[in-house]
mmCIF file of the N, C-alpha and C atoms, coordinates in Angstrom:
data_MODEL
# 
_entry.id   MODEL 
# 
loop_
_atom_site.group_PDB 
_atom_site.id 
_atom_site.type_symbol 
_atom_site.label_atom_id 
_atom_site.label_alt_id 
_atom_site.label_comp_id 
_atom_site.label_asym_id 
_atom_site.label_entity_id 
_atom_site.label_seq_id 
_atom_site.pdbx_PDB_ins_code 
_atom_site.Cartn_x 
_atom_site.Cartn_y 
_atom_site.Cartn_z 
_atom_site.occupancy 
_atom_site.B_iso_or_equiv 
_atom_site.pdbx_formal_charge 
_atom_site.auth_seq_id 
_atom_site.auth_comp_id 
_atom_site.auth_asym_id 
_atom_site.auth_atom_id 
_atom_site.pdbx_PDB_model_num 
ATOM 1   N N  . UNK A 1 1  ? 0.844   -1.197 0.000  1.00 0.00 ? 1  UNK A N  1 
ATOM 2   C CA . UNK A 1 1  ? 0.000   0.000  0.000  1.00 0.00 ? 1  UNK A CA 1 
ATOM 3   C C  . UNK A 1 1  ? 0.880   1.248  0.000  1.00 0.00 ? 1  UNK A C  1 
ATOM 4   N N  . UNK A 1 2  ? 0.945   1.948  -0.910 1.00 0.00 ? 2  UNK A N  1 
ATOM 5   C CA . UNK A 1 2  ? 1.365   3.481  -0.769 1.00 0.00 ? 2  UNK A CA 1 
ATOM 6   C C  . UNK A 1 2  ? 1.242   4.310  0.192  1.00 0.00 ? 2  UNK A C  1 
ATOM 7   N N  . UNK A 1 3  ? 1.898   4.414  0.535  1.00 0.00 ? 3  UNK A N  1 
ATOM 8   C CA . UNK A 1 3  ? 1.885   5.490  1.980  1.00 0.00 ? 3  UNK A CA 1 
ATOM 9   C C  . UNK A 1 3  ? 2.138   7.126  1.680  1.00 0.00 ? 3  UNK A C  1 
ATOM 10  N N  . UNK A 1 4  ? 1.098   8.017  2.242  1.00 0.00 ? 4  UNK A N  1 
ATOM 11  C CA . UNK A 1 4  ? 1.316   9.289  2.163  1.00 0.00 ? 4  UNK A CA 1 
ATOM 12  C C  . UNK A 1 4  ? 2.839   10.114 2.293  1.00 0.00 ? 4  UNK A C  1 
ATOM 13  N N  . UNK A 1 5  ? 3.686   9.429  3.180  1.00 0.00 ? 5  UNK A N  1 
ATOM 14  C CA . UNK A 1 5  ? 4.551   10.010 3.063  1.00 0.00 ? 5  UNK A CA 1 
ATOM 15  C C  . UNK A 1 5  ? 5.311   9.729  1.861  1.00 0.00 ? 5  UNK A C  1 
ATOM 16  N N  . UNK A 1 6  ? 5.741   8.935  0.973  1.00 0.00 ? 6  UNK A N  1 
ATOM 17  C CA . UNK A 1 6  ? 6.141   8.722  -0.230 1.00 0.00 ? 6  UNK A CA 1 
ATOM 18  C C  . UNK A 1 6  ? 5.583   8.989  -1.076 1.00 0.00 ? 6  UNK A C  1 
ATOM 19  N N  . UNK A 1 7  ? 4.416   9.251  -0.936 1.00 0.00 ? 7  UNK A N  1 
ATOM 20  C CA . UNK A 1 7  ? 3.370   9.662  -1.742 1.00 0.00 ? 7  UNK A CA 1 
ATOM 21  C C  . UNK A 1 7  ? 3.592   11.067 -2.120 1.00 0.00 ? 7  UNK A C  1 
ATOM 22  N N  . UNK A 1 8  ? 3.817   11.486 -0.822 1.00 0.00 ? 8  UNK A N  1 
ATOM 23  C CA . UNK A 1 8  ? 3.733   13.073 -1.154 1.00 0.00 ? 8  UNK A CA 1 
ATOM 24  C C  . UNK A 1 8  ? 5.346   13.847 -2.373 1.00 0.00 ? 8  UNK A C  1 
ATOM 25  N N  . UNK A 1 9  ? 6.185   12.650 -1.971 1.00 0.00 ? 9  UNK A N  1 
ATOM 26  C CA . UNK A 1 9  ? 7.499   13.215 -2.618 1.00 0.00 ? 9  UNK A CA 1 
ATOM 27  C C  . UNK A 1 9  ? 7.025   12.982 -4.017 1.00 0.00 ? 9  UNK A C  1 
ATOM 28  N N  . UNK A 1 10 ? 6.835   12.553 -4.403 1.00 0.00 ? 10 UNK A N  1 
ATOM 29  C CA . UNK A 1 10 ? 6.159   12.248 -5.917 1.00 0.00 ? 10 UNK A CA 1 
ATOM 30  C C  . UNK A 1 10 ? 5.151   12.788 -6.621 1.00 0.00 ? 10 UNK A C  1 
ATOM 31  N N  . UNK A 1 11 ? 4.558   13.870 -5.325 1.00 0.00 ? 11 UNK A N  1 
ATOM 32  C CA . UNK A 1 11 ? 3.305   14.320 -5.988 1.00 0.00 ? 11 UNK A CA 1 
ATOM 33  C C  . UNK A 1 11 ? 3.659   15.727 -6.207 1.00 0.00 ? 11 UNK A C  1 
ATOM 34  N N  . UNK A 1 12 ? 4.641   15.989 -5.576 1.00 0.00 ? 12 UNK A N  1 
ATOM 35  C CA . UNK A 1 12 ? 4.882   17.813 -5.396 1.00 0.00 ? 12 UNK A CA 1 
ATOM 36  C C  . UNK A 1 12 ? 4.806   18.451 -7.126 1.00 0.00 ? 12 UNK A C  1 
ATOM 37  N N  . UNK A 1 13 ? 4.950   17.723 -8.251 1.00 0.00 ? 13 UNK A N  1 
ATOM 38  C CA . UNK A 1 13 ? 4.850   18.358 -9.510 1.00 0.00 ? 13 UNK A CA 1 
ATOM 39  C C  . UNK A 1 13 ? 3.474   19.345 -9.641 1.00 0.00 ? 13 UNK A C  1 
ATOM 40  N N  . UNK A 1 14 ? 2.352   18.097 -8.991 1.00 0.00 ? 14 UNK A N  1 
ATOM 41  C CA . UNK A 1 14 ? 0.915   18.499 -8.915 1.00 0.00 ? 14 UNK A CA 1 
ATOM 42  C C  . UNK A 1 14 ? 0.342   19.322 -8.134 1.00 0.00 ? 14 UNK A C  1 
ATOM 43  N N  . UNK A 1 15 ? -0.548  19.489 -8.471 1.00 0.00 ? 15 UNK A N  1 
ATOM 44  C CA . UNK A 1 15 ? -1.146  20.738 -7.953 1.00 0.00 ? 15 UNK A CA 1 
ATOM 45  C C  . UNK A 1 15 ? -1.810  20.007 -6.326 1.00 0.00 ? 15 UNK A C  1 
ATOM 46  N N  . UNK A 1 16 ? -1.422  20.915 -5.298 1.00 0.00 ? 16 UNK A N  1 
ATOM 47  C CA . UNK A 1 16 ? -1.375  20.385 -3.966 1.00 0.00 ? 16 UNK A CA 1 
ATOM 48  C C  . UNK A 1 16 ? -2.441  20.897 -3.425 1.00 0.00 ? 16 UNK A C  1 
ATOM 49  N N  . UNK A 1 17 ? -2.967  20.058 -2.215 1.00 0.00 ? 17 UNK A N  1 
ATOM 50  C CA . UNK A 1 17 ? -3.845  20.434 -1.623 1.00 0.00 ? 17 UNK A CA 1 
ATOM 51  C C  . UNK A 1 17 ? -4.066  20.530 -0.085 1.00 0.00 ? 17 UNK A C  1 
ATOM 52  N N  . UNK A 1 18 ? -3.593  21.168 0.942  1.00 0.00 ? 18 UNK A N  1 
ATOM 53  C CA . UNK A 1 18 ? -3.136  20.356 2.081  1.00 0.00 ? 18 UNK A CA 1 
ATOM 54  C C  . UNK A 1 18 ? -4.279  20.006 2.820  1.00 0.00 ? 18 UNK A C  1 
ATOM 55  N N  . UNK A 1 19 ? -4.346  18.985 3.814  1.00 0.00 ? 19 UNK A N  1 
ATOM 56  C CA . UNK A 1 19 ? -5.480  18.488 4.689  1.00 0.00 ? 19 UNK A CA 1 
ATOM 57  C C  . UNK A 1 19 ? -4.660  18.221 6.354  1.00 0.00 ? 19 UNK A C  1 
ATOM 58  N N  . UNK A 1 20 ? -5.406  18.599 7.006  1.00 0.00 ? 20 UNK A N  1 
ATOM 59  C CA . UNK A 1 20 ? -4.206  18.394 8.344  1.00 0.00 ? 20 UNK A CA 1 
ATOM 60  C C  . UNK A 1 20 ? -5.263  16.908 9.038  1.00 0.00 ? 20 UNK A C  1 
ATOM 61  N N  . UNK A 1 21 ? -4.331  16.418 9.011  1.00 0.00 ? 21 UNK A N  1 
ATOM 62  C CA . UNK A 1 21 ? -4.780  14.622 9.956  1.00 0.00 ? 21 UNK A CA 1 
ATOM 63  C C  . UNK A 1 21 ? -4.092  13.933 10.821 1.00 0.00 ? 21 UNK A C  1 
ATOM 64  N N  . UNK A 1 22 ? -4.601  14.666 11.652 1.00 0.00 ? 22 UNK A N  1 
ATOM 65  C CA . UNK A 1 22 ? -3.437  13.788 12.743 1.00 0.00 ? 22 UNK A CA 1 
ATOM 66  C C  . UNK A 1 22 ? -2.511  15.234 12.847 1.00 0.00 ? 22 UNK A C  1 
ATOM 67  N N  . UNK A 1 23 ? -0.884  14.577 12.784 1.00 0.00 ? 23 UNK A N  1 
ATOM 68  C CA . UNK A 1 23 ? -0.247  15.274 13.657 1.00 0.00 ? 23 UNK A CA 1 
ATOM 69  C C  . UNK A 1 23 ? 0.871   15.478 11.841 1.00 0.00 ? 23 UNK A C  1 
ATOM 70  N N  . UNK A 1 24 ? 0.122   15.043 10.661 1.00 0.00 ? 24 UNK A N  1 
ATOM 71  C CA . UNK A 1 24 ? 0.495   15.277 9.606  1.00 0.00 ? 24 UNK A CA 1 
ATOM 72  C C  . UNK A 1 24 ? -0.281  15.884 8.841  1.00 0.00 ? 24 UNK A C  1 
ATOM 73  N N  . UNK A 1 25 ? 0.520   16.837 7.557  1.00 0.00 ? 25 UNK A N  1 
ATOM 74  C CA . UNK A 1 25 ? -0.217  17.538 6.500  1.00 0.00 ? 25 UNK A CA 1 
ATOM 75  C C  . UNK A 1 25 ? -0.014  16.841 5.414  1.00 0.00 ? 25 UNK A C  1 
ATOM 76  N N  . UNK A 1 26 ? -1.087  16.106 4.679  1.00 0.00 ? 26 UNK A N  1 
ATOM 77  C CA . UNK A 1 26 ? -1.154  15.171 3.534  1.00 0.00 ? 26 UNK A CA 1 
ATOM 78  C C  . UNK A 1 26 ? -1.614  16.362 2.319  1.00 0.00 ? 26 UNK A C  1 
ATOM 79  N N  . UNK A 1 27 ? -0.682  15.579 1.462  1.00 0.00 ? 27 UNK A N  1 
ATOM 80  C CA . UNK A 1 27 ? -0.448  16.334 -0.155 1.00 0.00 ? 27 UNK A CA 1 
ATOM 81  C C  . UNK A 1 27 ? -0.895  15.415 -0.477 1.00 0.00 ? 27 UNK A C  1 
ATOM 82  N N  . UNK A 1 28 ? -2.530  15.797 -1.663 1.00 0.00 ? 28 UNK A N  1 
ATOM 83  C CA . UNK A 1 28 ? -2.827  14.888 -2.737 1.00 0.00 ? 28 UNK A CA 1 
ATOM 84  C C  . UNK A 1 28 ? -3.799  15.430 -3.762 1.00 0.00 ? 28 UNK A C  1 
ATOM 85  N N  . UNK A 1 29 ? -3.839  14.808 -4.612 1.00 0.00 ? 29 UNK A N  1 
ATOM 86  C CA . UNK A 1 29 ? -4.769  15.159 -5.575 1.00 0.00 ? 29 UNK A CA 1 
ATOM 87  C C  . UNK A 1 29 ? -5.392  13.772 -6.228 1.00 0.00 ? 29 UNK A C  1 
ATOM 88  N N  . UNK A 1 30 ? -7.154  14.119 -5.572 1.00 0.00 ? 30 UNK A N  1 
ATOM 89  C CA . UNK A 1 30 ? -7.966  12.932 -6.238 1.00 0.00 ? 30 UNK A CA 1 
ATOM 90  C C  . UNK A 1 30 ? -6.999  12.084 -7.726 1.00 0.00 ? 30 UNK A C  1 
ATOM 91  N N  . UNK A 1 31 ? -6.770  13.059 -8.506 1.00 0.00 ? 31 UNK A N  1 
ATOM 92  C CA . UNK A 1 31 ? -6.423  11.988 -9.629 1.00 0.00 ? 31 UNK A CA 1 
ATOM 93  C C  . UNK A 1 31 ? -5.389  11.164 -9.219 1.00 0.00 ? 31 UNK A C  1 
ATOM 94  N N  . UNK A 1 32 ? -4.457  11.562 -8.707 1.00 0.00 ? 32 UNK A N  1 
ATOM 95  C CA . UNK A 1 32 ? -3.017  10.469 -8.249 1.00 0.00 ? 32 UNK A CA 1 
ATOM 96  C C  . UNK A 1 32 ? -3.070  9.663  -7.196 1.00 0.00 ? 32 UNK A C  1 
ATOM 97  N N  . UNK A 1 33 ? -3.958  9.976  -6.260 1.00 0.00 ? 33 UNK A N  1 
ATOM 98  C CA . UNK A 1 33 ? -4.429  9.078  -5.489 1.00 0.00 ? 33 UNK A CA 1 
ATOM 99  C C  . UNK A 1 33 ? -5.522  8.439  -5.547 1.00 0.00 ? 33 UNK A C  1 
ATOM 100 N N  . UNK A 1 34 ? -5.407  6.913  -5.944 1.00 0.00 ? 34 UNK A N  1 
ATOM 101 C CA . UNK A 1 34 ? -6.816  6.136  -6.120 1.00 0.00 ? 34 UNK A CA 1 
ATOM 102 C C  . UNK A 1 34 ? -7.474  5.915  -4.787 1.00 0.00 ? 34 UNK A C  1 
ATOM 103 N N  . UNK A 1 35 ? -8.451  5.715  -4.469 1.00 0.00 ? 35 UNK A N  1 
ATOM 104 C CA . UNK A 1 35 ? -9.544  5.804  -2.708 1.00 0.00 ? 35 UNK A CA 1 
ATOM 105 C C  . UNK A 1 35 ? -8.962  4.464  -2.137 1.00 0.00 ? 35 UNK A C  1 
ATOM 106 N N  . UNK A 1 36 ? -8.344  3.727  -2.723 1.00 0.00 ? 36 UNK A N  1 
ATOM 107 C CA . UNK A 1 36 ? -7.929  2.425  -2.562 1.00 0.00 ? 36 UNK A CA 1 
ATOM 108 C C  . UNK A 1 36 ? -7.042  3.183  -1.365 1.00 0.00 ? 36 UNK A C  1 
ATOM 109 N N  . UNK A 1 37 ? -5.514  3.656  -1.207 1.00 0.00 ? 37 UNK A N  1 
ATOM 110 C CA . UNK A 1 37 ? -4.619  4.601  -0.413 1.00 0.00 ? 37 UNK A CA 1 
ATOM 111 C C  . UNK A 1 37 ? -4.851  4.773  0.374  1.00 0.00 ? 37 UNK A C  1 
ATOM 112 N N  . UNK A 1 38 ? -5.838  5.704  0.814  1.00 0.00 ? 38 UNK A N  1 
ATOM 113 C CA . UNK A 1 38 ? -6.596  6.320  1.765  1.00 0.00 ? 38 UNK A CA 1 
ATOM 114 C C  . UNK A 1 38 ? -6.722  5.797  3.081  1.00 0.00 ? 38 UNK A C  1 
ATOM 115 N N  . UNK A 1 39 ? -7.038  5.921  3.853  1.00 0.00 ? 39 UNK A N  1 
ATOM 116 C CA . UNK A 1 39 ? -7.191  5.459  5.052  1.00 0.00 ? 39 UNK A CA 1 
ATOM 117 C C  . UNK A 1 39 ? -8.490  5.791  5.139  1.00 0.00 ? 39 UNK A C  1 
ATOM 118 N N  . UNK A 1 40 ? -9.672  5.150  6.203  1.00 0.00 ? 40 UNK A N  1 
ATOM 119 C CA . UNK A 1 40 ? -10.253 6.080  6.371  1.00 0.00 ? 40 UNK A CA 1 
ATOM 120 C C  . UNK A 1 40 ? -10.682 7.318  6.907  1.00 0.00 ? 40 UNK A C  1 
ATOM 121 N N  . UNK A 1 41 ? -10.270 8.096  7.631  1.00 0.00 ? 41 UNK A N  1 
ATOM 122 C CA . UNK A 1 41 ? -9.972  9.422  7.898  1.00 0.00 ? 41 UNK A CA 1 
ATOM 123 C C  . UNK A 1 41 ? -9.947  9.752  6.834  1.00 0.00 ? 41 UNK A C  1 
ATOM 124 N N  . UNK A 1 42 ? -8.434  9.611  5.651  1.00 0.00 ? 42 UNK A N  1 
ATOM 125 C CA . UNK A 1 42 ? -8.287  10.477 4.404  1.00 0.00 ? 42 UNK A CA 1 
ATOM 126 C C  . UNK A 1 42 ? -9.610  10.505 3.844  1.00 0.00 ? 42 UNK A C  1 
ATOM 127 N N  . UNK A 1 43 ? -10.064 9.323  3.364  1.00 0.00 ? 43 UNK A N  1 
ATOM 128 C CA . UNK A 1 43 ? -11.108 8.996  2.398  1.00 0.00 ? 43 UNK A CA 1 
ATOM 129 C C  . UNK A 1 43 ? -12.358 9.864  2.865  1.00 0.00 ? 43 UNK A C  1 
ATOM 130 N N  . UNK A 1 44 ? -12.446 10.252 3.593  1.00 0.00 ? 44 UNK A N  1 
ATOM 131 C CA . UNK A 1 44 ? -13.933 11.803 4.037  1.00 0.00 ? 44 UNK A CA 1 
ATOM 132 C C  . UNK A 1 44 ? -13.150 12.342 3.828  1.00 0.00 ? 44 UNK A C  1 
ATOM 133 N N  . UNK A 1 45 ? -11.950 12.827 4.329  1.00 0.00 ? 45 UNK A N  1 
ATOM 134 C CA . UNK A 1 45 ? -11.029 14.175 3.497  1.00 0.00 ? 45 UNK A CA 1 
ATOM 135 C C  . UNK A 1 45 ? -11.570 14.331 1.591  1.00 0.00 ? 45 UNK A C  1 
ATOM 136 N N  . UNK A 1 46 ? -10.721 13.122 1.462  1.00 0.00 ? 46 UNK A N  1 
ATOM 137 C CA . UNK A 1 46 ? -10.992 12.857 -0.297 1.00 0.00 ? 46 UNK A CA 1 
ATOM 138 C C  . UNK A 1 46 ? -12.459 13.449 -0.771 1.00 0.00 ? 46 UNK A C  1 
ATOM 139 N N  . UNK A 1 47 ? -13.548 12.506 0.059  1.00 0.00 ? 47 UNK A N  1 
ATOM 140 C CA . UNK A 1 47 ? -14.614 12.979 -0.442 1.00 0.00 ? 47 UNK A CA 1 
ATOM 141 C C  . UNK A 1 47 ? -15.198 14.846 -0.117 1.00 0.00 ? 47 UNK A C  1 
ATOM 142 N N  . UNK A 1 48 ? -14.796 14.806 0.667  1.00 0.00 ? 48 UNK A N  1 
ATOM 143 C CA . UNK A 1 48 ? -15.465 16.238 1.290  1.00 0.00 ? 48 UNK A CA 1 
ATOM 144 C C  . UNK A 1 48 ? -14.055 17.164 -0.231 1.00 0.00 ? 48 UNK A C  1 
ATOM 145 N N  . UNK A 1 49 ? -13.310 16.833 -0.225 1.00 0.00 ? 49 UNK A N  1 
ATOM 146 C CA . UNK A 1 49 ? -12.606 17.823 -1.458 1.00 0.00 ? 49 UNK A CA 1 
ATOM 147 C C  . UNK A 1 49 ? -12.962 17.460 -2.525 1.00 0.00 ? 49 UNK A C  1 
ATOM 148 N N  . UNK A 1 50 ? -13.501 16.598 -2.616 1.00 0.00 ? 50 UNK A N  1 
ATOM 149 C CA . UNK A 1 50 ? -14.463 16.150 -4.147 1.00 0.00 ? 50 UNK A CA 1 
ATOM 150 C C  . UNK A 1 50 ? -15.816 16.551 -4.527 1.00 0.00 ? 50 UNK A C  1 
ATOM 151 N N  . UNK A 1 51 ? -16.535 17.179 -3.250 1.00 0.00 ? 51 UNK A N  1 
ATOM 152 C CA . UNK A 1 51 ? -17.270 17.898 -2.776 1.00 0.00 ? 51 UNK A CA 1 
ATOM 153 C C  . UNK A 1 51 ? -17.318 19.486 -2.928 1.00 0.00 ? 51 UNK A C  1 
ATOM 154 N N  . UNK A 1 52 ? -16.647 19.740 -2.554 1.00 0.00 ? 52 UNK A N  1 
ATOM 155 C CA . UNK A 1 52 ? -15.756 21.216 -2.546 1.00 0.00 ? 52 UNK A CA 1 
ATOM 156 C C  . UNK A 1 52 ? -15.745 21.474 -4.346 1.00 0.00 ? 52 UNK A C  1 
ATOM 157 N N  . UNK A 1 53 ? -14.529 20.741 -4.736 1.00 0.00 ? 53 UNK A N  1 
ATOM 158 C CA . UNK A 1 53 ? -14.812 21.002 -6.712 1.00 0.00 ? 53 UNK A CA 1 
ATOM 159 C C  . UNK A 1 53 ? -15.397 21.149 -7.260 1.00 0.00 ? 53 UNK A C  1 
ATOM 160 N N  . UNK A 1 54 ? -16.711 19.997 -7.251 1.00 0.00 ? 54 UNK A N  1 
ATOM 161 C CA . UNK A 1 54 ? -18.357 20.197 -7.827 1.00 0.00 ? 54 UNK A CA 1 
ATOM 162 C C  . UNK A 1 54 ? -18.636 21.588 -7.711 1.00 0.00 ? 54 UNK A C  1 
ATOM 163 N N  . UNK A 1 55 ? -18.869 22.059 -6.081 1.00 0.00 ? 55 UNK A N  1 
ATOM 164 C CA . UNK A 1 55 ? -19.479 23.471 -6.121 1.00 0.00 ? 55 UNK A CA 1 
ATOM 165 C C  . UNK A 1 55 ? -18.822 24.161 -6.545 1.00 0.00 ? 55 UNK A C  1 
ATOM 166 N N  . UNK A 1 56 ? -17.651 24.695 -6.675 1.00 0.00 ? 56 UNK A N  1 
ATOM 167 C CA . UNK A 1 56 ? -17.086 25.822 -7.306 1.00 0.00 ? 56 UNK A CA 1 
ATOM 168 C C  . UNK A 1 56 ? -17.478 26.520 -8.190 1.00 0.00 ? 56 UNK A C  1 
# 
């Protein structure tokens, strides 16, 4: 399983988004991260910013 912290070194090209969880700030973007990753904590993060886009 991919872990956020490796995750994040790989993602910095993309356009970032921060979420604070825990006692860490997770970098991601729905497309590079599949919901599979996630934990669940992230995964209401994920959704609630997938949420957020729609309305804009």
């Amino acid at each position: 399983m991919q872990s956020f912290r490796s995750a994040k070194t790989w993602s910095k090209p993309f356009t970032q988004t921060k979420y604070r969880s825990g006692d860490y700030y997770y970098l991601f973007k729905l497309e590079v991260f599949p919901y599979e990753v996630f934990t669940q904590g992230t995964r209401q993060l994920a959704n609630s910013y997938e949420v957020l886009l729609r309305t804009r």
